[in-house]
C-alpha positions in Angstrom: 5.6 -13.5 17.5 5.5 -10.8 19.9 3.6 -7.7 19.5 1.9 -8.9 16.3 -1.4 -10.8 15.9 -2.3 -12.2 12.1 -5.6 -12.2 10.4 -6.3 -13.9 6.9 -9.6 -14.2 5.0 -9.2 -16.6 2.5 -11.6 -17.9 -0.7 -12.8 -17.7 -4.2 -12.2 -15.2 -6.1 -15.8 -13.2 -6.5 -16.3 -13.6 -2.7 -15.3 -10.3 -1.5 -11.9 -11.1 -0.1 -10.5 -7.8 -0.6 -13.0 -5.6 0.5 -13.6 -7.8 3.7 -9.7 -7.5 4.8 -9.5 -3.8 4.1 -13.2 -3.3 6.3 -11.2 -4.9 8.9 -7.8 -3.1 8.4 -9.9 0.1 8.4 -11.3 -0.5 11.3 -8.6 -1.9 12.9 -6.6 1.4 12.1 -10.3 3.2 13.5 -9.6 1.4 17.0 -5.8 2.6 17.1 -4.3 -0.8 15.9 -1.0 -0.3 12.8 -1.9 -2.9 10.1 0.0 -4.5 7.1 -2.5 -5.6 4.4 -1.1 -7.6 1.9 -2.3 -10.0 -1.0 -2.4 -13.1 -2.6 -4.2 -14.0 -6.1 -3.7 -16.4 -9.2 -2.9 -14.9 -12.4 -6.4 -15.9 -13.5 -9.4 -14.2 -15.5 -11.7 -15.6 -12.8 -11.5 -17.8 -10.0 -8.8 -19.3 -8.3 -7.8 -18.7 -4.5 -7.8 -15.3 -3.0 -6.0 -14.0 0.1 -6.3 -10.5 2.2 -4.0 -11.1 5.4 -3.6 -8.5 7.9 -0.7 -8.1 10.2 -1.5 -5.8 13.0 0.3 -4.4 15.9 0.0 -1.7 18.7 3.6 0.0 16.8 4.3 0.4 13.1 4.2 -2.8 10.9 6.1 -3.2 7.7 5.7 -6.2 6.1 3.8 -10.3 6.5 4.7 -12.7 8.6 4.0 -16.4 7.9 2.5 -17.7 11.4 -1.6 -17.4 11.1 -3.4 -16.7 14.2 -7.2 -16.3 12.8 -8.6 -17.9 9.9 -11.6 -16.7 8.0 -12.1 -19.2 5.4 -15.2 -18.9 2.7 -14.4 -21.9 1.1 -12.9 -25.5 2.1 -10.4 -25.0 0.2 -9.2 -22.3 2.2 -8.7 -24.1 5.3 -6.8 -27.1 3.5 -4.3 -24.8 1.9 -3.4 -22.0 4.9 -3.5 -25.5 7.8 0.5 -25.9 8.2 0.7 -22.0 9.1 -2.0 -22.7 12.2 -0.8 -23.9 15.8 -2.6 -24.9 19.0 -3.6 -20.8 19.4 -5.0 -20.5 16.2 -8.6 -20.0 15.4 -10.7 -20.8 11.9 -13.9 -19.2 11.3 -15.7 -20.9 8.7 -19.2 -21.0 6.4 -21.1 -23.8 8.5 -24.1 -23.4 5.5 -22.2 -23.3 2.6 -19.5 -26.1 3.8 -18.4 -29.1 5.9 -14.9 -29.7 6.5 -14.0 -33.1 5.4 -11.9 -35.6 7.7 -8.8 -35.1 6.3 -9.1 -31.3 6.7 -10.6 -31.8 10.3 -7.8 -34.1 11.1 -5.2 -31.4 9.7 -6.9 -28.7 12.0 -6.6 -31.8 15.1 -3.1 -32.3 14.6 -2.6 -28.6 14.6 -4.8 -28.2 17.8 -6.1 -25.1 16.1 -9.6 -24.1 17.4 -12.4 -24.3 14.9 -16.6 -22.7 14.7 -18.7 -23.1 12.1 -21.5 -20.2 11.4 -23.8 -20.6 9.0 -23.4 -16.9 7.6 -25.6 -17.1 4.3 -28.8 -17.9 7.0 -27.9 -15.5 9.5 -27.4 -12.9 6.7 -31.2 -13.8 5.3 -32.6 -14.0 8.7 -31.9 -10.1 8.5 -33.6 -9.3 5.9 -29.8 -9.2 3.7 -28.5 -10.5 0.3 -26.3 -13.5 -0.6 -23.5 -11.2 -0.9 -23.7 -9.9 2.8 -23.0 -13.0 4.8 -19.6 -11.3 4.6 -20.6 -8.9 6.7 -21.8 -11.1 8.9 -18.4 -12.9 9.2 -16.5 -9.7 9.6 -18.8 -8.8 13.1 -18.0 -12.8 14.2 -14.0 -11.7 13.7 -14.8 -8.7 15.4 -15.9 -10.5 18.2 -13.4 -13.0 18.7 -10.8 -10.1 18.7 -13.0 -8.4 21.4 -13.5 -5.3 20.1 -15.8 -2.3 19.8 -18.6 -3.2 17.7 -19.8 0.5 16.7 -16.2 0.7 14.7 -16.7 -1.8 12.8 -20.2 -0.5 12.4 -18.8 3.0 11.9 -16.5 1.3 8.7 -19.3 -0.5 7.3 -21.7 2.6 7.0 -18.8 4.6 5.5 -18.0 1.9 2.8 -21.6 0.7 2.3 -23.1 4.5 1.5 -25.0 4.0 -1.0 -28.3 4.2 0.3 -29.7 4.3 4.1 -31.5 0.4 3.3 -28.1 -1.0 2.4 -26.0 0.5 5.4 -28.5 -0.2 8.1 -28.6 -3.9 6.9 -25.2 -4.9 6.5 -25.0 -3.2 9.9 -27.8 -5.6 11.4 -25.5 -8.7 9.4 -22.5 -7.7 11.8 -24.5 -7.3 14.8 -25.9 -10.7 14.0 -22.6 -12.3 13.8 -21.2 -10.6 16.4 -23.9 -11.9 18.8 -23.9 -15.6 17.4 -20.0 -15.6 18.3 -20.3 -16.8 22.0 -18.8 -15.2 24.7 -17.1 -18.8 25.9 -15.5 -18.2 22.0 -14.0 -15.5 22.5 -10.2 -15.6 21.6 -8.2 -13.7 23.7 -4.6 -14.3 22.6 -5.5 -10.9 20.2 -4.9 -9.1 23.6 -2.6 -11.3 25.1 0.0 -10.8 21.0 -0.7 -7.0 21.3 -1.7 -5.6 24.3 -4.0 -3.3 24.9 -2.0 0.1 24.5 -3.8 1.4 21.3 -2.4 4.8 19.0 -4.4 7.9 18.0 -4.0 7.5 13.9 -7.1 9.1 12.8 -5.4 11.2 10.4 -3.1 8.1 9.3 -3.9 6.4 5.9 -4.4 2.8 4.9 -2.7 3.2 1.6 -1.4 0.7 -1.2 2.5 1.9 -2.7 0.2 2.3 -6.1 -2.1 4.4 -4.4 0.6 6.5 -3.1 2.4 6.5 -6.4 -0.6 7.8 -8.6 -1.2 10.7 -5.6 2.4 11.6 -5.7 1.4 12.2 -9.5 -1.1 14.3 -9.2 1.0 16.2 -6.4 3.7 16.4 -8.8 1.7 17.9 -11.5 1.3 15.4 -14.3 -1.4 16.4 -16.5 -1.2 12.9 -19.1 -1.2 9.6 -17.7 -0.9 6.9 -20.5 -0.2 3.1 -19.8 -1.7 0.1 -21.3 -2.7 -2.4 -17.5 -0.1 -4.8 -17.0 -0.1 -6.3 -13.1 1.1 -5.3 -10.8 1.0 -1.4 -12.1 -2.5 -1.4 -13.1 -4.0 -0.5 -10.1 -1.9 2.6 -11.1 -4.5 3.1 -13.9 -7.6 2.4 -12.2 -6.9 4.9 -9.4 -6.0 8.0 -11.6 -9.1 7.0 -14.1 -10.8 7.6 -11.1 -9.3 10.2 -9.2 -7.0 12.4 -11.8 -9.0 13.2 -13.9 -10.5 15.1 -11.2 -6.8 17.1 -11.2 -7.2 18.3 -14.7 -5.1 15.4 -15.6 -5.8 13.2 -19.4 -5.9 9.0 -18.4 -4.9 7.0 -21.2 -5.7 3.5 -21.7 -3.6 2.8 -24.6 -3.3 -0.3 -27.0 -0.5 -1.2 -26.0 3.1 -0.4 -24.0 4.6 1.1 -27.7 1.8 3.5 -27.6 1.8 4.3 -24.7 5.7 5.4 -23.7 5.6 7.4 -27.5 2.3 9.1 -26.4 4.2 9.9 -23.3 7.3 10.7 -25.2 5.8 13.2 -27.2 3.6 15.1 -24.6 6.9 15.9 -22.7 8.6 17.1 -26.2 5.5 19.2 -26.2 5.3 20.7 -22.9 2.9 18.6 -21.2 4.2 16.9 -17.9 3.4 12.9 -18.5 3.8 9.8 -17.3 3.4 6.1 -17.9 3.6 2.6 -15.9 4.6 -1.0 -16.7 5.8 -4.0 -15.6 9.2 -6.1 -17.3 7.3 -7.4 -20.3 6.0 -3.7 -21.1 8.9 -1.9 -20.4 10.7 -4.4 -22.8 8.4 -3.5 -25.5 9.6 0.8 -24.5 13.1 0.7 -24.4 13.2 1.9 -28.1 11.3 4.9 -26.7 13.5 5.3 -24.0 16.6 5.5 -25.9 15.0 7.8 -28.8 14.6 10.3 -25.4 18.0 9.5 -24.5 19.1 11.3 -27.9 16.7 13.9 -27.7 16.9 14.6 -24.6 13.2 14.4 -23.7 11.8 13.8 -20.4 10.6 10.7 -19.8 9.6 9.3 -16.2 8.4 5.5 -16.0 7.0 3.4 -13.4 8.2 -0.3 -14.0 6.2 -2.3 -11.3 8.2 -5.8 -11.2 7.0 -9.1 -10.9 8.6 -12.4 -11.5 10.2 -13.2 -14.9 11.3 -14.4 -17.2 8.2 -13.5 -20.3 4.8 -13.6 -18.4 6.6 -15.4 -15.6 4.4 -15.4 -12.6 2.3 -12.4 -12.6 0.4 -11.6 -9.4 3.5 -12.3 -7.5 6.6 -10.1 -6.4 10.3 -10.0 -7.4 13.2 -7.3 -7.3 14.6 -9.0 -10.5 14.4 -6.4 -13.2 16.8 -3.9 -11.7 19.4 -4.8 -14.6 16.4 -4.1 -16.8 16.1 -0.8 -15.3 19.5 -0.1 -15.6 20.5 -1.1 -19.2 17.2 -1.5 -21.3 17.5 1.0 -23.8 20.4 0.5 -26.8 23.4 3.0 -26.5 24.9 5.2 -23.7 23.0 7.9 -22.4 22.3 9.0 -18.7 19.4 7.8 -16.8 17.8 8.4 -13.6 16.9 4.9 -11.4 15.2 5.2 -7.4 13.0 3.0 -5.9 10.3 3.2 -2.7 10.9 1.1 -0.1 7.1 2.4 1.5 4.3 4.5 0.6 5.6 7.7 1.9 8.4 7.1 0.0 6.5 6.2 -3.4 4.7 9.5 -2.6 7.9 11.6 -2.3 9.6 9.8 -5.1 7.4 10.0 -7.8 8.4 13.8 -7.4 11.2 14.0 -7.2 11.7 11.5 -10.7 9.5 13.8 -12.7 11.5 17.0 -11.4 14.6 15.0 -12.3 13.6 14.2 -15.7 12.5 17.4 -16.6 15.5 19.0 -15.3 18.2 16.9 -16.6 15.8 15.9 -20.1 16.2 12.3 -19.2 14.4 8.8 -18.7 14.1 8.4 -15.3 12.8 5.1 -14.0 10.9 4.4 -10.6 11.0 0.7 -9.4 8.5 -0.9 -7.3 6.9 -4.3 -7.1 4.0 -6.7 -6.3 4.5 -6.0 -2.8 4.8 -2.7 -2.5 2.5 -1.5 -5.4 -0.4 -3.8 -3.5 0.0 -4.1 -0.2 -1.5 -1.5 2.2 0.6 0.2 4.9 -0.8 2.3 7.9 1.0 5.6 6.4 1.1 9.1 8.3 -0.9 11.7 6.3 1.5 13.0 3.5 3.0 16.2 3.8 3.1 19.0 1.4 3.8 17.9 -2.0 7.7 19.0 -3.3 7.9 22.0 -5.3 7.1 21.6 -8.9 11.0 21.6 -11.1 10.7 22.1 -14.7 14.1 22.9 -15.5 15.6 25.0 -18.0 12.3 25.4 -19.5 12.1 28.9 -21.7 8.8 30.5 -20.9 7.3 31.2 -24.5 7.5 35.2 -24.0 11.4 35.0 -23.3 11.1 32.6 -27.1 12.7 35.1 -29.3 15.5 36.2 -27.3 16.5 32.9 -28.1 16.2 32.8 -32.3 19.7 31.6 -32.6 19.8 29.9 -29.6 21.1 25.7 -30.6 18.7 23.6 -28.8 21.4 21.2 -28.1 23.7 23.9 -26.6 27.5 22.6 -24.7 27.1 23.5 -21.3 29.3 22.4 -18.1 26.1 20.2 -16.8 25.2 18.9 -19.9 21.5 20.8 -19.6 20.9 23.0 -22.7 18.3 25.6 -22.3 14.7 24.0 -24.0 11.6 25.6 -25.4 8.9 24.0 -26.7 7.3 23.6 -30.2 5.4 26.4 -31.4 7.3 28.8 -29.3 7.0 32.0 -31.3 10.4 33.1 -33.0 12.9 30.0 -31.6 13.0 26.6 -33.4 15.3 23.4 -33.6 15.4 20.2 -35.5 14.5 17.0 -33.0 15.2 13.4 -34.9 16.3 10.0 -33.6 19.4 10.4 -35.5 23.1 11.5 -33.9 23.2 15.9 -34.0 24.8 18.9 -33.9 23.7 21.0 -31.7 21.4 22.9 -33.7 19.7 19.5 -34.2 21.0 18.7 -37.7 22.3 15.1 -38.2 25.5 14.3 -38.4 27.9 11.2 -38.9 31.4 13.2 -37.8 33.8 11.9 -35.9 34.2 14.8 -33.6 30.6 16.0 -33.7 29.6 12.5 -32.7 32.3 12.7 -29.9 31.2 15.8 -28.7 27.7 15.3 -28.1 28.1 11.9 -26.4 30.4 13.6 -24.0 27.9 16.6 -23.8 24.8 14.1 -22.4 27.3 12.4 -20.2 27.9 15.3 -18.5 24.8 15.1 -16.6 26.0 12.3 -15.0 28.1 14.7 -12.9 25.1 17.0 -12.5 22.6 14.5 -11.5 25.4 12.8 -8.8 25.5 16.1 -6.9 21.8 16.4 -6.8 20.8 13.1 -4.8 21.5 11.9 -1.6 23.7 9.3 -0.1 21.7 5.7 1.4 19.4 5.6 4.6 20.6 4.3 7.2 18.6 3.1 10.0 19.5 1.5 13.3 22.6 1.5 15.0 25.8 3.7 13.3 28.3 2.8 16.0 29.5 -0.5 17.4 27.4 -2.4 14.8 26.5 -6.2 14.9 26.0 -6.7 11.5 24.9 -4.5 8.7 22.4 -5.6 6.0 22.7 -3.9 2.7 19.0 -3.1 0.6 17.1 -1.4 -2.0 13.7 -0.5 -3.0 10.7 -2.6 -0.8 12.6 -4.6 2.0 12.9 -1.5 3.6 10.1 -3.2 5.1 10.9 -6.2 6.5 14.1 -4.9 7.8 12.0 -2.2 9.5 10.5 -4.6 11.2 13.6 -6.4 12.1 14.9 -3.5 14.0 11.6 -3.8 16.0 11.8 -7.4 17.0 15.7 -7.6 17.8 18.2 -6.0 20.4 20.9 -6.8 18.4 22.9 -3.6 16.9 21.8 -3.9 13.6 22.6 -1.3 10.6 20.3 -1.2 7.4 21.8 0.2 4.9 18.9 1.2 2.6 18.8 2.6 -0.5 16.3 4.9 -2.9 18.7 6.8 -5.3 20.2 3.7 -7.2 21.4 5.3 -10.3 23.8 7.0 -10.2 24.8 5.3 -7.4 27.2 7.0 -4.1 28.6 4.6 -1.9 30.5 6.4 0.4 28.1 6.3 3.8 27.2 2.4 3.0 31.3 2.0 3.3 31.5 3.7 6.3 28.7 1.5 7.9 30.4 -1.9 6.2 33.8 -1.4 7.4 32.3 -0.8 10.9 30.4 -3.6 11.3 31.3 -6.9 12.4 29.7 -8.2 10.0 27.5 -7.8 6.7 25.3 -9.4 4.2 22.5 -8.3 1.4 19.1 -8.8 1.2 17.1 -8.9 -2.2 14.0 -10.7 -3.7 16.1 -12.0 -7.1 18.7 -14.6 -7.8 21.5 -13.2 -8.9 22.0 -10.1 -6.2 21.4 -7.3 -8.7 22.0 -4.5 -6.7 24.5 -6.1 -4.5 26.9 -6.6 -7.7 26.2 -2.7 -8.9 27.3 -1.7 -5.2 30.5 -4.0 -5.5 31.5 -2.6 -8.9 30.6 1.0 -8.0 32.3 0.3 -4.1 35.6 -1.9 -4.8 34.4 -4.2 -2.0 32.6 -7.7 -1.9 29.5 -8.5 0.4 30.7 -12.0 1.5 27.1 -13.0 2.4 23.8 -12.5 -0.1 20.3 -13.5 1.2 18.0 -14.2 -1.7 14.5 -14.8 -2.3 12.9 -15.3 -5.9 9.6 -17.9 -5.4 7.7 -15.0 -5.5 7.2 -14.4 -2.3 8.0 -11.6 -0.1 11.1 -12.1 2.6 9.2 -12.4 5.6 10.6 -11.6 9.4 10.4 -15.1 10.2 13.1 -16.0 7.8 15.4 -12.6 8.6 15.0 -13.9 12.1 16.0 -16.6 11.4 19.0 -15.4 9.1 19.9 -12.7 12.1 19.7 -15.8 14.7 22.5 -18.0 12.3 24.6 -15.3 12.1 24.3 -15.0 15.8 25.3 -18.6 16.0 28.6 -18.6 14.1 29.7 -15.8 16.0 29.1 -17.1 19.3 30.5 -20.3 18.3 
């Protein structure tokens, strides 16, 4: 594919596949290269097969590709599983000392003309003086080689990663100079140059981030001071980084017992003042819906992260899906306003994360942010984030200005909806809070009209909230349009990279702000396009359905994907080129 070499090391789990591929996306990113990191694991304890592939590029890259130019595979196994996405330009590194390749495998590689070389990586490793564990390091300077570049980055990397003591970053730098030098020059592969080209970029101020990485930042930007979540993939990651890095913020990381727990721990800190958060995925955020519709009725803030992966129950968990947008939209008994949005990169997840804890504390509502296997855990090359957005607390009474409002009703009718809140313990104002139906000094009530009237009150905010957010993206061409592909959430991607690899006038149509929903710009792009279709990793088209009820128009054509895998550009190509085809013909 042009402009766009691949890298994938591949083996057991316990063999340092993840922090091998992001050494090599780091460094990668060090010699001005954009990279796409994404991975590949069994829903397993221990064991199974593990993928780190890297998609790099000398312009911005979104998203995998299924074509494999350079293999680095620790185990057999590897080889044998990744063969059918190898051609005659290929290349396979492999462990010579801990392996040989069978004859079916070597006769899968043949057919395949793929180029193959052996290094015994466990003995060079010794012969340094290194551990069992540092023959990785000794592949990584061999893939250095065969790419042809700079071996003092790579070096640079290693000593950066590897800082625990002088002993340990001076060895595994002596195991990448060793498998750099027992790469021969007549080995060296130089389709790398010949995909990319040599023009390299200046991004030593760019990041290589995962979307959950970016997320749990955008937290801390955004000023949450309790994090509570029980680890459920692929949002745990979310959890591991703020354990690690919010609590540096002032911030309280909860591992609770479970999902029940956690959303009522989150629940109640907002009631209380205290800006909090909490993460999921479908089976989790099942188990909070109660939760969520208890601070539907009391109109407590309550921002949630519901990272999706395939369903239905445990479904497939390491893997990606866009199938719980329903979920998202419904899960929660009664009628009540919500807030949905979803990332389609990291700089979004950054931004977003904001602006859905603003939103919840200004309109007093659950507000959901959906992401996914692939975006949560893949690793972009992402531009230094700005400044973070302006902390938004609402109509939040400051606990001097408490008394002036003694006979203040918490629950107050107001033309947005939002009534005024203070919080418990504020000296000289109080209200009644229950799970029950209210007046508006809090008091339950089963009358007609009071029921009526408070329904209506927290619709309102509907209104409110639709005049705060912003119409879709829209990216490409906006006049004389080809075709126009309609999206949400993380194939932003993919299409991203469409735009790149096409001349075609495309239009993507991408959205963030999915409830409430404003269709108006989309239309405009539709009905100017020769033609249109959807694109969305779940069966049924979830979002394209929402946009037909909320629109009054049908999308015609819907490109699915639900195997767990992300869409890759091969197949949008491929989708694009069709089109192409019936309109030529």
């Amino acid at each position: 594919m042009e402009n766009r070499y691949v890298f994938k090391v591949a083996g057991a789990a316990g063999q340092g596949i993840k922090t091998a591929g992001l050494v090599i996306a780091k460094s990668l990113k060090r010699a001005g290269y954009y990279t796409f990191g994404y991975t590949e694991y069994p829903s397993l304890i221990r064991g199974g097969h593990n993928v780190f592939q890297i998609d790099v590029s000398t312009d911005p890259i979104y998203s995998p590709s299924q074509k494999l130019n350079l293999l680095l595979a620790l185990n057999e196994e590897s080889i044998a599983l990744h063969v059918d996405e190898l051609d005659e330009k290929s290349v396979v590194i492999y462990d010579s000392g801990a392996f040989t390749i069978k004859e079916a495998v070597k006769s899968a590689l043949d057919a395949k003309s793929a180029q193959s070389y052996g290094i015994p990586l466990l003995t060079l490793a010794k012969g340094t003086g290194g551990t069992a564990i540092m023959k990785n390091t000794v592949s990584l300077g061999s893939v250095w080689k065969i790419l042809g570049l700079d071996l003092s980055i790579l070096q640079t990397v290693i000593a950066e990663l590897f800082n625990k003591s002088e002993e340990i970053i001076e060895l595994n730098k002596k195991c990448a100079q060793i498998g750099y030098d027992n790469t021969k020059p007549e080995d060296d592969h130089k389709l790398f140059k010949d995909c990319i080209g040599c023009n390299t970029n200046d991004l030593d101020n760019d990041l290589i981030i995962a979307g959950n990485e970016a997320l749990a930042l955008g937290a801390i930007a955004g000023g949450v001071r309790l994090y509570s979540s029980y680890p459920m993939t692929p949002a745990s990651s979310i959890l591991t980084f703020l354990a690690e890095e919010g609590t540096k913020y002032g911030m309280v990381v909860k591992q609770a017992e479970d999902e029940i727990t956690a959303v009522n721990m989150v629940v109640g800190a907002n009631h209380g003042g205290t800006r909090a958060l909490c993460a999921t995925s479908g089976g989790g955020f099942d188990l909070m819906t109660e939760a969520i519709s208890l601070a539907g009725i009391t109109e407590t803030p309550l921002p949630i992260v519901l990272g999706q992966r395939p369903g239905p129950a445990t479904g497939v968990p390491t893997w990606t899906a866009q199938g719980d947008l329903n979920l998202a939209l419904y899960g929660g008994h009664g009628e009540y306003p919500r807030f949905v949005v979803a990332p389609g990169d990291t700089t979004e997840a950054f931004q977003l994360i904001q602006v859905l804890l603003n939103t919840s504390e200004q309109l007093q509502i659950p507000a959901i942010l959906l992401t996914d296997k692939l975006l949560g855990e893949s690793f972009y090359t992402t531009p230094s984030f700005s400044e973070s957005i302006p902390i938004n607390r609402g109509e939040l009474i400051p606990d001097e200005d408490c008394e002036k409002y003694a006979e203040e009703l918490r629950y107050k009718f107001t033309e947005t909806g939002i009534s005024p809140r203070w919080l418990p313990g504020s000296k000289g104002a109080t209200y009644l809070t229950n799970s029950d139906e209210h007046t508006p000094k809090g008091y339950s009530t089963e009358d007609a009209n009071e029921i009526k009237a408070m329904v209506e009150k927290r619709a309102k905010k509907y209104a409110t909230l639709a005049d705060m957010i912003p119409e879709a993206n829209i990216f490409g061409a906006s006049e004389d349009i080809d075709i126009a592909i309609l999206a949400w959430g993380s194939t932003k991607g993919v299409l991203m990279d469409l735009l790149s690899l096409t001349d075609q006038r495309i239009c993507v149509i991408h959205y963030n702000f999915i409830w409430p929903l404003k269709t108006q710009r989309a239309l405009d792009m539709i009905n100017k396009a020769k033609y249109a279709f959807s694109v969305e990793g779940n069966l049924d088209s979830q979002f394209t359905k929402i946009f037909e009820a909320e629109s009054g128009i049908k999308i015609l054509d819907k490109m699915t994907k639900y195997d767990g895998r992300p869409i890759y550009i091969e197949e949008l190509l491929e989708k694009i080129s069709q089109i192409s085809d019936n309109q030529n013909g």
